[in-house]
Each structure stands twice: as structure tokens, then as C-alpha cells.
C-alpha positions as CSV (number, residue, x, y, z in Angstrom):
1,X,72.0,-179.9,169.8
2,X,70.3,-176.5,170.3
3,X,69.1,-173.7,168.0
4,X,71.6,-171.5,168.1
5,X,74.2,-174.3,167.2
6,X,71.8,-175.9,164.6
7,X,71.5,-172.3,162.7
8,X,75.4,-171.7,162.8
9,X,76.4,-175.1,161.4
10,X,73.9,-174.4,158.9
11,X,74.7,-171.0,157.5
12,X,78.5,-172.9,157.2
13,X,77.1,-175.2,154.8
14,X,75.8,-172.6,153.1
15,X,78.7,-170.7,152.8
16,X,81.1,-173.7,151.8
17,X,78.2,-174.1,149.0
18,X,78.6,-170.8,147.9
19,X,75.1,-169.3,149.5
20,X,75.8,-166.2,151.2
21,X,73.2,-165.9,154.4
22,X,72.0,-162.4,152.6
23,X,71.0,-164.4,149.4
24,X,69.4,-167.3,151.5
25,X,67.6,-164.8,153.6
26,X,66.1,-162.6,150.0
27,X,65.5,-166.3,149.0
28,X,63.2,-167.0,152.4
29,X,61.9,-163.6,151.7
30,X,60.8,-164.1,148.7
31,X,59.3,-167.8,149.2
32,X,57.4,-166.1,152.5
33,X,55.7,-163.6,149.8
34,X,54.9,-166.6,147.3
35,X,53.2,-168.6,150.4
36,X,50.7,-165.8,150.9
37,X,52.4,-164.8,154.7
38,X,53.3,-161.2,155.6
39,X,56.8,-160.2,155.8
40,X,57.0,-160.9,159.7
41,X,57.2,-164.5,158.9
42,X,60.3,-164.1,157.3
43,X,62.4,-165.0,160.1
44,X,60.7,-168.6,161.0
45,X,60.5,-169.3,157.7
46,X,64.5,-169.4,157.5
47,X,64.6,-171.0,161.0
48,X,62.2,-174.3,159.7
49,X,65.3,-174.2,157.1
50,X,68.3,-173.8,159.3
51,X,67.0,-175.6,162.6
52,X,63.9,-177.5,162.0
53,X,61.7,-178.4,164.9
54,X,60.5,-181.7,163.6
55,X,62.0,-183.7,160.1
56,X,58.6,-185.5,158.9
57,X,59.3,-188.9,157.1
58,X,58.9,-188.5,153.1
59,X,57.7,-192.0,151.1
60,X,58.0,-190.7,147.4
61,X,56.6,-192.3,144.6
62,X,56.8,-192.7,141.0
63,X,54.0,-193.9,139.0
64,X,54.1,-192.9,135.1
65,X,56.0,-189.4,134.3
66,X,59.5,-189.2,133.1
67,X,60.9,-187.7,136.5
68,X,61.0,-183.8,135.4
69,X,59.1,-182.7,138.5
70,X,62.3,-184.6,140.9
71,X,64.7,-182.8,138.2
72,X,63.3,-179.6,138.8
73,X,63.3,-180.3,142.8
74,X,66.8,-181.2,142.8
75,X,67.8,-178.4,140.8
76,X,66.4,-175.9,143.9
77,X,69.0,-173.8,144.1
78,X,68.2,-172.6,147.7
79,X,68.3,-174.7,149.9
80,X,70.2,-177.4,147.2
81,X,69.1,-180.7,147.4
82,X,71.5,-182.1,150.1
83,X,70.2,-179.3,152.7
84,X,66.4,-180.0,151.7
85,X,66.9,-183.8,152.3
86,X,69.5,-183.4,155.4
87,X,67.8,-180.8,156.9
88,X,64.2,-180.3,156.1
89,X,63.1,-183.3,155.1
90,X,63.6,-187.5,156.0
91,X,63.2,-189.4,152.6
92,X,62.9,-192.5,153.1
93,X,62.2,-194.1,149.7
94,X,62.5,-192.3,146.5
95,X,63.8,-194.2,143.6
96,X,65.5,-191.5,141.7
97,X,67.9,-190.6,144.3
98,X,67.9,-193.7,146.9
99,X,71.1,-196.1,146.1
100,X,68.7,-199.5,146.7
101,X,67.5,-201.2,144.0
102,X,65.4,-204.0,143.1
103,X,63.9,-206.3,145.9
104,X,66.2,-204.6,147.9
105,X,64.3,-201.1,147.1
106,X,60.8,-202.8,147.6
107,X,61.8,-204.1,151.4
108,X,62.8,-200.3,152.3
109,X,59.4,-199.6,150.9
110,X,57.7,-201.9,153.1
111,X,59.6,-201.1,156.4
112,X,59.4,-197.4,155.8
113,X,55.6,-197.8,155.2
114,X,55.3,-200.1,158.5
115,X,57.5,-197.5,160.2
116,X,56.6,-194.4,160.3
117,X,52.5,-195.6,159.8
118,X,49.8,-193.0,160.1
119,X,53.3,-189.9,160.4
120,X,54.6,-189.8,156.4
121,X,54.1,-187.4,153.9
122,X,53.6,-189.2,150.8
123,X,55.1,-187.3,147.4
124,X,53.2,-189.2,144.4
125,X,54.5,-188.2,140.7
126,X,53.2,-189.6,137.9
127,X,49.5,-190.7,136.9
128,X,48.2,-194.2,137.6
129,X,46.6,-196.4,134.8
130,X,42.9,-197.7,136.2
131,X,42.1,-199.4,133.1
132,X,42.0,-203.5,133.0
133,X,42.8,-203.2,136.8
134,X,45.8,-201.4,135.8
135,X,47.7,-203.7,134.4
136,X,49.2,-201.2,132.0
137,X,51.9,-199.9,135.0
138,X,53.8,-202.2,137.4
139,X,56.3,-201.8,140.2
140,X,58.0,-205.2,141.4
141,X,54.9,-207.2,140.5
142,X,52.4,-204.8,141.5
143,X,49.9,-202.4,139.7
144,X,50.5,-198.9,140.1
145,X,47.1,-199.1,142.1
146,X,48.2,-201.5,144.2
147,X,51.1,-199.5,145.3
148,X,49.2,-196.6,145.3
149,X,46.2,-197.9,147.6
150,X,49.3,-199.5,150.1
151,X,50.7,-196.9,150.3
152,X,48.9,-193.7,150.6
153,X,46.6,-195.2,153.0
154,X,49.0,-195.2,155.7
155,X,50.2,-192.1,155.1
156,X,49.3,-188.5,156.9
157,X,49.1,-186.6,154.0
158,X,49.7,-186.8,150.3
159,X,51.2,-184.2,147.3
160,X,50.8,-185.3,144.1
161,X,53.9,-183.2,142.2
162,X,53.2,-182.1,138.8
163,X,49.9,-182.4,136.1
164,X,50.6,-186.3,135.5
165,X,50.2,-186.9,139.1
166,X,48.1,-184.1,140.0
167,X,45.1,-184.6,136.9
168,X,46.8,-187.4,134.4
169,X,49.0,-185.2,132.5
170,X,50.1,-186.4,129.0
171,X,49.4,-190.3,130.0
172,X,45.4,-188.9,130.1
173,X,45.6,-187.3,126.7
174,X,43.2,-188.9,124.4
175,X,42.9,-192.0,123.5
176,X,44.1,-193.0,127.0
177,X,44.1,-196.4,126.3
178,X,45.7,-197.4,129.7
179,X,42.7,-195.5,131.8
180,X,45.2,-193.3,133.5
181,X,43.9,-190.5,136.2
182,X,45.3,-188.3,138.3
183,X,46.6,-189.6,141.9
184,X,43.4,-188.8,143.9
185,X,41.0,-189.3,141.1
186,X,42.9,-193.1,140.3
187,X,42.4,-193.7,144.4
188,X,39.9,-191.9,145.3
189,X,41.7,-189.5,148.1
190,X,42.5,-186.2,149.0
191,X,45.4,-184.9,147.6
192,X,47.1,-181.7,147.3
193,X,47.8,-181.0,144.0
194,X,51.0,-178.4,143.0
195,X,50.5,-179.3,139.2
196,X,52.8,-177.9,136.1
197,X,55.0,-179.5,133.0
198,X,57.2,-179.5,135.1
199,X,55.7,-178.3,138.3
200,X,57.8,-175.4,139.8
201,X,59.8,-176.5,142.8
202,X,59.3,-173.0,144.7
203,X,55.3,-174.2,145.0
204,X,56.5,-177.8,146.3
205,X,58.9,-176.2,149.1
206,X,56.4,-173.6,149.4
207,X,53.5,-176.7,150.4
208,X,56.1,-178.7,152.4
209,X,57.2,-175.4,154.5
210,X,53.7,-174.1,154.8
211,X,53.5,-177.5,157.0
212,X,56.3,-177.3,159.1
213,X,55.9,-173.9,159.6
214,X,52.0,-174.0,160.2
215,X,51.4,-177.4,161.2
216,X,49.1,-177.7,158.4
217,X,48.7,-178.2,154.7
218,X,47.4,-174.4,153.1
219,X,44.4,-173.7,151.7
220,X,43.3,-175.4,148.6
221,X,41.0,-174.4,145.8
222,X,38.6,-176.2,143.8
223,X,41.2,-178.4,142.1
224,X,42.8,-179.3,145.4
225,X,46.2,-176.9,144.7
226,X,47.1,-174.6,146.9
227,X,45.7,-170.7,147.1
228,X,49.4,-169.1,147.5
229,X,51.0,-170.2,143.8
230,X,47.6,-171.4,141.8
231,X,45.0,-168.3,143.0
232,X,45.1,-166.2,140.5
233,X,45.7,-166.4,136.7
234,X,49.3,-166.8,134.6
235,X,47.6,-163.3,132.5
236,X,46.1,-161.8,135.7
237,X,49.9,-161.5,136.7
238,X,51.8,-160.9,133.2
239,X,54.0,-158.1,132.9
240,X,52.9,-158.0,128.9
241,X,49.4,-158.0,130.6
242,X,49.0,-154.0,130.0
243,X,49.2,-155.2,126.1
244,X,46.1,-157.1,126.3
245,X,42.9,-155.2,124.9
246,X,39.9,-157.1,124.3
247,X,41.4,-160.4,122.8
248,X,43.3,-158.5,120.7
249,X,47.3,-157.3,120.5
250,X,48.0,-153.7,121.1
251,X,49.1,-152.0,117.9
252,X,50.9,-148.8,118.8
253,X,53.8,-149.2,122.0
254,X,56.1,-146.6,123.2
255,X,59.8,-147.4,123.2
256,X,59.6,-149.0,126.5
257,X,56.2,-150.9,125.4
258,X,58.4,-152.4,122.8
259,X,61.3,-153.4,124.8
260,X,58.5,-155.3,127.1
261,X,57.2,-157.0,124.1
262,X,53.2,-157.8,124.3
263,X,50.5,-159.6,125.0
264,X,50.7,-163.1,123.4
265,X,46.8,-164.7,123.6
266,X,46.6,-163.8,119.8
267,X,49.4,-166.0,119.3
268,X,47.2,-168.8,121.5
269,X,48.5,-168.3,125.1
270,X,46.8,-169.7,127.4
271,X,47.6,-167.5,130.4
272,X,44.0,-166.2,130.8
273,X,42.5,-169.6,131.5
274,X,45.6,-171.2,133.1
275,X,46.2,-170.7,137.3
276,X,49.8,-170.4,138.2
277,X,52.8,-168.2,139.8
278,X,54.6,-168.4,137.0
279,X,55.5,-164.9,136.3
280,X,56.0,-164.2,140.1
281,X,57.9,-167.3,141.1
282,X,59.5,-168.1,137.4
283,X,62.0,-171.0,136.5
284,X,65.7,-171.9,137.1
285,X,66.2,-169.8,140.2
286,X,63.9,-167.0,139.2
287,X,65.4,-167.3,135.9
288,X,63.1,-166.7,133.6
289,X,59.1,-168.4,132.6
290,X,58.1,-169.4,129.4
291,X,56.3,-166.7,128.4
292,X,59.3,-163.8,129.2
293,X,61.3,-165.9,126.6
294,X,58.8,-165.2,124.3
295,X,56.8,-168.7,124.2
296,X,53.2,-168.2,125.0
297,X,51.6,-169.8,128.2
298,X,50.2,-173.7,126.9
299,X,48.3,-174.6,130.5
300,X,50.3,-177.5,132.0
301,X,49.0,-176.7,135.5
302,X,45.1,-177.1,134.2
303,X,43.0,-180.4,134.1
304,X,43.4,-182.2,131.1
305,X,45.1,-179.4,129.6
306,X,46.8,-181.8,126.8
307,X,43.1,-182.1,125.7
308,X,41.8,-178.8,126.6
309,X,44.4,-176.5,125.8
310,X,45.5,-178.4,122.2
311,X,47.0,-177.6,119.5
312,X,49.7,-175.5,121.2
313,X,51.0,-175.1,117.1
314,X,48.8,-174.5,114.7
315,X,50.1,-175.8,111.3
316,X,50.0,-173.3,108.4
């Protein structure tokens, strides 16, 4: 099938889905401007959507989370789910979705693995328990290392989706009495990290596009997350930012001040300290972000941030 054909049988899906091309097009244009890449990208960004020049094989897995960062994936309202797995993406294993269960599910693990050897991207959610050999999480018999270490060895690349996978998440918090890490810390790999409570699904399609687009993964910072969504600081990109003076809230506002509300590290936000897009690339379809409803920033896309950034209440 060429191009041309490819593109118009795909802006008919979208239209019997009730995407209009003009929305999906401000939709590319918007995730072209979170990626980092100048506005005449636009264009091939929608083309790896509507005809894709290759459909790389995707072996997800889930170790210890409770499967927020896949809720938030298949609740990506542009493409939705059925165009990002039809079109964009081949999944070949992921147990939220898949309808195999059991030994059945393990055998498509095993063939897929064999399969598509040294070419699959490998999605990892959840943190992996290292303590006792890690005994403390199994799959079908075997450790989460086990599975782990099978897996991602054969694979081309790997993204661990969300904080538990990315740096432990909750199932690190202290006591950790199961020894759980972070997916490249628990194996000892490369991996690139697009961390969050749950993390935001624009950065995952953001990380998987940048690849088809580029033909590489994007640049990564210290903590191995991409540069595009984790570069700059949740306060550095507030709007409530311009109430923020010295640690301190502002005290007199204008009208308009006050219809914008203020700056909320008084109150024990975290933004500051904390590296995310959120108040660029926001929830729920743009929605809205935690901290324009008026809850201040806690750090879920930091290292141990159920450590670091604790108490998120303080009790009077």
C-alpha cells in the first residue's frame, strides 16, 4: 500500500473516531514542540502517525506497579490506543491488554523474545525486587530478575515507564524490605527513563516517536530521561511562577494576580526541585496538572522522591 493511500485510510479512522485532521494536526504540533524539534517537523511527525515507515516490535512488561502508567497510555486521546497499537506500534506481549493468559501468555513471551531477537523495544513498568534473589516478585515461576535479565538482553532498546520502573517508586520507599530498584539499577542496563505518578503519556509517545522519526532514542540527562519533557524544572515553567519571591508567597496581587492564584512552595511544592513538562504538556488531553487545580507539585518524576520529597501533608 503506498503513502498517499496509508494517510487517507488513516485520517478515516480518525474521522469515524471523532478526530478531526485539524485537531490531530494541533495535536502533532503541539507534541513536535514538547520533543524539542522546530515547527518544520510538524509534517513528518504526523506522517510517522498516519503512514509509518517501519512498525518496531514492542515486548512490554510489568514488574511491581499497579498499571497507572498503561492507564494513562491507553487513555491518549490522540492517536487513541487502537491507532498507536495498529499503526505505530507492533505489541507483541503486554499483559494488560493481550487476551492470552497463563502458560499460554508465557509461550507468546518466549516466541516473541526468540522472534524479533536483537529488533524489540522493550517497555518495563514497575520496579524489580533484588533482595533474597528476588524472591519477593514472580511471573509464572520466575523472579522478576529473571524475567527482567531474559528479556531485556535481547532487546534493542529499553523504556522504563513511570518512577517505579524508572528509580523504584513507592515499592523503594523505606523500609524496602523486598530490595526493590529501579529497572536499570535492578539489572544493571541502560534505560531510558520517562518517570512520573503516573508518568505522562505525551513524554512516552514523545520517546517512542522521537525514534521512528529520528532513528534514535533523544538525548538523555543525568538520570537517563529524556532532555525534551524532564530539562527544565516543574517551577522554572509555572504559570504561578511570577508569585514566587525568595521562598516566600507574594502578598499583594492585582485582580488578575488573583484569578491566577500563586506560588505554592510555601505550602511545600516541590516544583523547584522536581524536573518535568508538566505545566507545558499537562494531564487528560491537556487537561489540566496537579498544581493548576490547586495541589502543589510532590516530585513523582525524582529519584526516591517517596523518601526525599516526604511528607507531602504535614499534620497539624
Amino acid at each position: 500500500m503506498d503513502d498517499e493511500k496509508k494517510k487517507a485510510e488513516f485520517y478515516e479512522r480518525l474521522a469515524k473516531s471523532g478526530v478531526s485532521r485539524r485537531d490531530f494536526m494541533k495535536y502533532c504540533t503541539f507534541l513536535t514542540a514538547t520533543m524539542g524539534l522546530s515547527a518544520a517537523h510538524v509534517t513528518r511527525v504526523a506522517d510517522v502517525f498516519a503512514a509509518p515507515k517501519q512498525r518496531p516490535p514492542v515486548i512490554w512488561l510489568h514488574f511491581a506497579e499497579c498499571t497507572g502508567c498503561t492507564e494513562g497510555v491507553m487513555r491518549h486521546t490522540h492517536p487513541y490506543l487502537d491507532e498507536l497499537v495498529l499503526d505505530i506500534l507492533s505489541i507483541e506481549y503486554h499483559e494488560t491488554i493481550m487476551a492470552a493468559a497463563g502458560h499460554q501468555a508465557e509461550e507468546n513471551l518466549k516466541n516473541a523474545v526468540e522472534k524479533y531477537k536483537g529488533k524489540f523495544i522493550c517497555v518495563c513498568e514497575g520496579a524489580i525486587s533484588t533482595k533474597d534473589n528476588g524472591v519477593y516478585g514472580k511471573i509464572g515461576g520466575r523472579t522478576f530478575l529473571e524475567v527482567g535479565k531474559a528479556v531485556t538482553s535481547k532487546a534493542a532498546g529499553v523504556i522504563a515507564i513511570g518512577n517505579c520502573a524508572s528509580f523504584g517508586g513507592v515499592q523503594a520507599a523505606a523500609p524496602n524490605p523486598g530490595g526493590y530498584k529501579g529497572v536499570g539499577e535492578a539489572l544493571g542496563i541502560k534505560t531510558i527513563n520517562v518517570p512520573g505518578c503516573p508518568s505522562n503519556s505525551v513524554n512516552f509517545v514523545g520517546a517512542v516517536i522521537n525514534y521512528l522519526l529520528l532513528g534514535k532514542m533523544p538525548a538523555l540527562d543525568n538520570s537517563g530521561r529524556p532532555l525534551f519533557a524532564y530539562g527544565k524544572t516543574v517551577h522554572d515553567q509555572c504559570p504561578r511562577r511570577a508569585h514566587f519571591e525568595m521562598g516566600e508567597m507574594a502578598t499583594e496581587f492585582g485582580s488578575e494576580e488573583i484569578e491566577k492564584g500563586w506560588c505554592l512552595y510555601a505550602l511545600g511544592c516541590r516544583g523547584p526541585m522536581t524536573y518535568n513538562n508538566c505545566p507545558v504538556a499537562k494531564y487528560n488531553d491537556g487537561t489540566s496538572w496537579p498544581v493548576q487545580s490547586g495541589h502543589p507539585c510532590i516530585g513523582c518524576s525524582e529519584p526516591q522522591f517517596w523518601d526525599a520529597m516526604s511528607p507531602f501533608y504535614m499534620p497539624k
